[in-house]
C-alpha positions in Angstrom: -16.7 -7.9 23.7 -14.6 -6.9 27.0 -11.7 -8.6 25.3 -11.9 -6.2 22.5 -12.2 -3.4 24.7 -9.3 -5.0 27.0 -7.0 -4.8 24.2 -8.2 -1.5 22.9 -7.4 -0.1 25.9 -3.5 -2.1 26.3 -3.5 -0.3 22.5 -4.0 2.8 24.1 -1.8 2.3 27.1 1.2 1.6 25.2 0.8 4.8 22.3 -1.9 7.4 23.8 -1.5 9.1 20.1 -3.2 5.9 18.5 -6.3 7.1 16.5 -9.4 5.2 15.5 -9.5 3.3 12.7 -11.6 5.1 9.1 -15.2 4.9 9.3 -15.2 3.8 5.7 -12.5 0.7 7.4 -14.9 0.0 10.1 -18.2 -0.3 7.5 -16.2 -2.4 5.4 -15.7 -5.0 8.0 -19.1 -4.6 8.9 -21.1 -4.9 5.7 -19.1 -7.9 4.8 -20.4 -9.9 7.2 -23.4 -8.0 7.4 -24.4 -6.1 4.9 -26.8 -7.4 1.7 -23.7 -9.1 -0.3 -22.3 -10.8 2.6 -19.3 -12.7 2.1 -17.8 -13.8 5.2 -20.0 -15.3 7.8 -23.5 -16.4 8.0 -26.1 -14.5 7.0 
């Protein structure tokens, strides 16, 4: 997790205008690993 948050913040060094990513983007990722018809990952 602190490398994610290491190279979110490099991200934001380099462009300050950068923007989140869509929630609908970020559930996606999630629920397919996650959700009830996982398909990447374990379960």
């Amino acid at each position: 997790m602190e490398e994610v948050a290491r190279m979110a913040w490099i991200a934001r060094a380099i462009n300050p205008q950068l923007k989140p990513i869509d929630s609908w983007l970020m559930d996606k990722h999630f629920m397919r690993k996650h959700g009830p018809d996982a398909y990447y990952g374990q379960k």
